[in-house]
N, C-alpha and C positions, 0 to 999 in steps of 0.2 A: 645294240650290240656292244659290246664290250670294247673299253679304247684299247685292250690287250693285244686286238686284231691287227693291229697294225705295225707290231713288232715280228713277224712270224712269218721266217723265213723257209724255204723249203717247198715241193708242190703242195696246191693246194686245189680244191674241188673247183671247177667252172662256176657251179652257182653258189654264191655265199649263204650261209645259215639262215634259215628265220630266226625270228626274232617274237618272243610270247610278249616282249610288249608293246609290240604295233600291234595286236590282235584286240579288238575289240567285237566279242562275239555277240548276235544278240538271237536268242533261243525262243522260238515259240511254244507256247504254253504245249500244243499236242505232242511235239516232240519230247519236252520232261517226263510224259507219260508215257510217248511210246519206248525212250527209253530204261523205264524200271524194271528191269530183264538182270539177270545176273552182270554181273563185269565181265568182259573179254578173259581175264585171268581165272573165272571159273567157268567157262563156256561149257569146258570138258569133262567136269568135275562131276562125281558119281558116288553112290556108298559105297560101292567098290570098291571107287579108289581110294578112298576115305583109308590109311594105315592105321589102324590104331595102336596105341603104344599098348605092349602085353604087359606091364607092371603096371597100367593106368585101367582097370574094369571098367569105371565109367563111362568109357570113350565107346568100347565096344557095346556096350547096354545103349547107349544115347544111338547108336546105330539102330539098334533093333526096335525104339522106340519110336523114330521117327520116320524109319520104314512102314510101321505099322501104321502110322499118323498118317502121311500119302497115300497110303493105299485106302484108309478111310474116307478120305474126302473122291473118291471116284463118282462118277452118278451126276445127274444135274444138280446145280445151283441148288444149296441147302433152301433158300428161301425165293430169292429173286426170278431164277429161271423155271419157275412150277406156279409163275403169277396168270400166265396167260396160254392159251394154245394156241394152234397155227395163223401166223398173220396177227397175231394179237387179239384175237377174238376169243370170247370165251373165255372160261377161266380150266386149266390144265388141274389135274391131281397134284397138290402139292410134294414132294421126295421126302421122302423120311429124315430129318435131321439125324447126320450120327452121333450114334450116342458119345457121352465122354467128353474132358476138355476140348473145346475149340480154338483152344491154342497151347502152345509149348515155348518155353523160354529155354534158352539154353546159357546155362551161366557160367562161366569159367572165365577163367586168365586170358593172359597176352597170347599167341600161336599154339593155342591149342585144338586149332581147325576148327571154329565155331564157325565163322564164314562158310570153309569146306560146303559143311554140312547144313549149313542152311540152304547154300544153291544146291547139292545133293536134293534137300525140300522139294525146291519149284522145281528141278530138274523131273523129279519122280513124281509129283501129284498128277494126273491124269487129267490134264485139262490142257486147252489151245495156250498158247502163250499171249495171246490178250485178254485170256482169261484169268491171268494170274500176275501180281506186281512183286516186284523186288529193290527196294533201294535203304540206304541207310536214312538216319533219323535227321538227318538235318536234309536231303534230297527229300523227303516225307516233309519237313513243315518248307520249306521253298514253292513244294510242288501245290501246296494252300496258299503261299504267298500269292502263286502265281496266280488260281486257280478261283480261290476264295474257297472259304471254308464249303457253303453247298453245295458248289459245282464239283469240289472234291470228293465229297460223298457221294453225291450222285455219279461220276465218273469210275469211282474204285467198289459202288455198292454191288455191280453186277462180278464181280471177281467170285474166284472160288478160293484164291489165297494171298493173301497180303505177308510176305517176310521182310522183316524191320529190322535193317544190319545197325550194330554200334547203336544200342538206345540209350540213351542222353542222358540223367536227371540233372546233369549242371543249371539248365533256365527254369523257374518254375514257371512259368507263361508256357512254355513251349509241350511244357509235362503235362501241363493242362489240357492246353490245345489238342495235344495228340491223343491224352486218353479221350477227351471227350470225342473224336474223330474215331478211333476204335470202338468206342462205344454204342455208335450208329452205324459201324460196318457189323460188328457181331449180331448187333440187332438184325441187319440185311442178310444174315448167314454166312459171313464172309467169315475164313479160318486165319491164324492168326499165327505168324511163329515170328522169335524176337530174339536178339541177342546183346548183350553188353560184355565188359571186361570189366574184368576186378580189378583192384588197383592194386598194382605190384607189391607194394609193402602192406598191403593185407591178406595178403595168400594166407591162409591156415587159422587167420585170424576171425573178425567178426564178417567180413565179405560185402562187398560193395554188394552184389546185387543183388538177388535172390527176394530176401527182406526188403530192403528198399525198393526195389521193382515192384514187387507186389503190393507195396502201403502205397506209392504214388501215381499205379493207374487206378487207385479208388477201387471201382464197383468192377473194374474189369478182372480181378484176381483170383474169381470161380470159375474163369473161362481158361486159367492157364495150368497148366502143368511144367513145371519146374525140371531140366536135367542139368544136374552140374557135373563139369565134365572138367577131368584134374588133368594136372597133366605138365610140363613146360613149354616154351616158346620152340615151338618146331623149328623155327630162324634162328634159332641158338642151338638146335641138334648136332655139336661133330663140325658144325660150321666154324670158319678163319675168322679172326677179330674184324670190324670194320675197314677195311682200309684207307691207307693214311688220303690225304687232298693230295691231287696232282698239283701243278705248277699253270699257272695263266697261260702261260705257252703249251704246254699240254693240252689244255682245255681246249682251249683255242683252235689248235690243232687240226684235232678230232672230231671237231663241231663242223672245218671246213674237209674233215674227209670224210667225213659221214650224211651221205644224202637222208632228207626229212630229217635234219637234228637240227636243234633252238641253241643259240648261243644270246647270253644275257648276263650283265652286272647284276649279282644277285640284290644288293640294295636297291638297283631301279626298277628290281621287278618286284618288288616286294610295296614299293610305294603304286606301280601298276597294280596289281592285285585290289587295291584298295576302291582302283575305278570300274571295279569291275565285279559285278554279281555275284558271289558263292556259287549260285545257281547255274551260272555259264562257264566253271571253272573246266566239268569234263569239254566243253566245245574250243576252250581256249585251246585244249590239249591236243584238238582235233589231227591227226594224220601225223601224227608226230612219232621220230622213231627214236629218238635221243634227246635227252635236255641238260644241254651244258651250261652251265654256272661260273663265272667267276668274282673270288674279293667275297665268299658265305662268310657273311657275320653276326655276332650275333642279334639275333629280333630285338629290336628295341622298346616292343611293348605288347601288352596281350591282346589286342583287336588285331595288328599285324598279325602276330603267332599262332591265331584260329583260326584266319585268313590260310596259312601256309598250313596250317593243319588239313583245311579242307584239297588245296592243292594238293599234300601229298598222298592224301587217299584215291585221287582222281588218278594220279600219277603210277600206283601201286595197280589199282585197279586194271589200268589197260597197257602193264608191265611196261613200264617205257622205261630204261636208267636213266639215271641220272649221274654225270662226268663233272665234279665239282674243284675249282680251286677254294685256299683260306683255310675255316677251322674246320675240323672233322664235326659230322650231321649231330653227334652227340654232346655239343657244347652250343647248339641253337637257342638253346632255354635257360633263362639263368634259373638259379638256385630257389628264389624265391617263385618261380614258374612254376619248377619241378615240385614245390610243396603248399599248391594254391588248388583252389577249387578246380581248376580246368587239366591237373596234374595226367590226369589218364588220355588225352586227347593228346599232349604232348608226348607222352613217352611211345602212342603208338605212334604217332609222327617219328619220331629218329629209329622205332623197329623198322615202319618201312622205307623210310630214305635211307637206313645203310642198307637195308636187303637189296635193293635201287643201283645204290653205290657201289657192292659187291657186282651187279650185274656188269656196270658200265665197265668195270676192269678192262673185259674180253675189245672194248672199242679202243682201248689205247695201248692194245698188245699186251694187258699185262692178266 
């Protein structure tokens, strides 16, 4: 807890704040799976509701494309569930493969609803929801950390859709890893949809993905089909600047009127983060309805800043604000961060910790 606390006068809540870093969560391996389901922030999400911008085609096309892609994968298990008949006995008529890519990349920028529309994907393919996984690319090699590379395959071989949010190529090890893991899921008939961001000072230019995505999963590049989809940061639509950091006493506050909100020295939690698995970050987050900060400075190095990368996608994901004293979320990175190989992992980090920050406003009255 923050030694702010103790300055702060005024009522304050019966019970005082948690605190994310006495939480030491420890996750077992079936739960990482049974969580790869969309995020709570896309529970509801549908092509429906998918807006597409009318000056942006693409967006609208990528709609009608991946529409058609769900509804293809309807029917049993391309390969794995046509192995056997009733009780496992015998051998079943194998389902017809459908024709066409068995998978679809969608590549574009910062908020231009790739997300959306990927959970729009698992939302609309026709299958149980243990029959179909959802997580991004670093939640995808943890869940092999966790798991080992076979048992992962054999666990996500029986699937009929694998969607891989934010994919990677910053580690080459990990590029490896996963193409070669795709590789024996396509083999298993397993479908396949994927997303990355271009990196903001390449818009229009040569383009992070598209190219690059398809040379470094090797042999998997005949199984994909490419939509790129234009467009700008929907978090930057008409929306107000970020707003400024409240004051320690503010923070402070709010943290003790606000039931299930975390009140934490942002430096002490940053050195916690360190004790504590990537993998276990969404469980740290667990029941949490606020997360107040004070003394945000900036990262003092890049193992820390991937670390809080991955926190704030956990954070983004199951909409929780975030109520911050110190420097505003878009000066966490320094200069040479912003223009280093891990540059697009960062910038989506302060897209959504101020969209975060915007939230938390409505908690401190403003």
């Amino acid at each position: 807890m923050s030694s702010s606390s103790a300055a702060v006068s005024g009522p304050i809540a019966e019970t005082a704040p948690l605190s994310l870093c006495t939480r030491e969560p420890h996750v077992p391996a079936d739960r990482l799976v049974a969580e790869m389901v969309p995020p709570p922030r896309f529970d509801s999400v549908r092509f429906d509701t998918y807006i597409p911008d009318p000056n942006q085609p693409s967006q609208t096309e990528a709609v009608r494309v991946l529409s058609g892609f769900a509804a293809g994968l309807g029917g049993a298990h391309a390969i794995g569930a046509g192995k056997r008949g009733l009780f496992g006995f015998g051998r079943a008529k194998a389902p017809k493969v459908p024709a066409g890519p068995r998978g679809v990349y969608l590549d574009g920028g910062y908020g231009v609803g790739k997300t959306h529309l990927l959970a729009s994907l698992w939302h609309a393919t026709p299958a149980e929801p243990a029959l179909k996984a959802f997580g991004t690319f670093v939640e995808l090699t943890n869940l092999v950390g966790a798991l080992g590379f076979q048992k992962t395959v054999q666990t996500l071989s029986g699937h009929r859709l694998l969607c891989i949010d934010e994919f990677e190529l910053d580690d080459p090890g990990d590029t490896v890893l996963v193409s070669t893991l795709l590789g024996k899921l396509v083999d298993a008939g397993v479908a396949l949809a994927a997303t990355s961001n271009t990196l903001p000072g390449k818009l229009g230019e040569g383009r992070f993905a598209a190219a690059d995505f398809l040379r470094e999963i090797q042999g998997l590049s005949a199984h994909f089909r490419a939509l790129r989809i234009d467009g700008e940061d929907y978090r930057h639509r008409g929306l107000p600047e970020a707003p400024p950091p409240f004051s320690d006493e503010q923070v402070t506050k709010t943290a003790y009127a606000t039931e299930g909100s975390s009140l934490d020295d942002f430096p002490h939690l940053l050195e916690h983060l360190a004790r504590v698995h990537p993998s276990r970050y969404g469980a740290l987050t667990d029941g949490l309805k606020a997360v107040c900060l004070t003394d945000v400075q900036p990262v003092p190095d890049q193992s820390t800043a991937l670390r809080l990368v991955v926190l704030a996608d956990r954070l983004y994901d199951r909409e929780v604000p975030v109520l911050a004293s110190g420097l505003p979320f878009d000066r966490l990175f320094s200069e040479e961060m912003l223009n280093g190989g891990y540059r697009k992992k960062y910038f989506r980090a302060i897209s959504r910790l101020t969209a975060l920050a915007r939230d938390a406003g409505r908690l401190a009255g403003h």
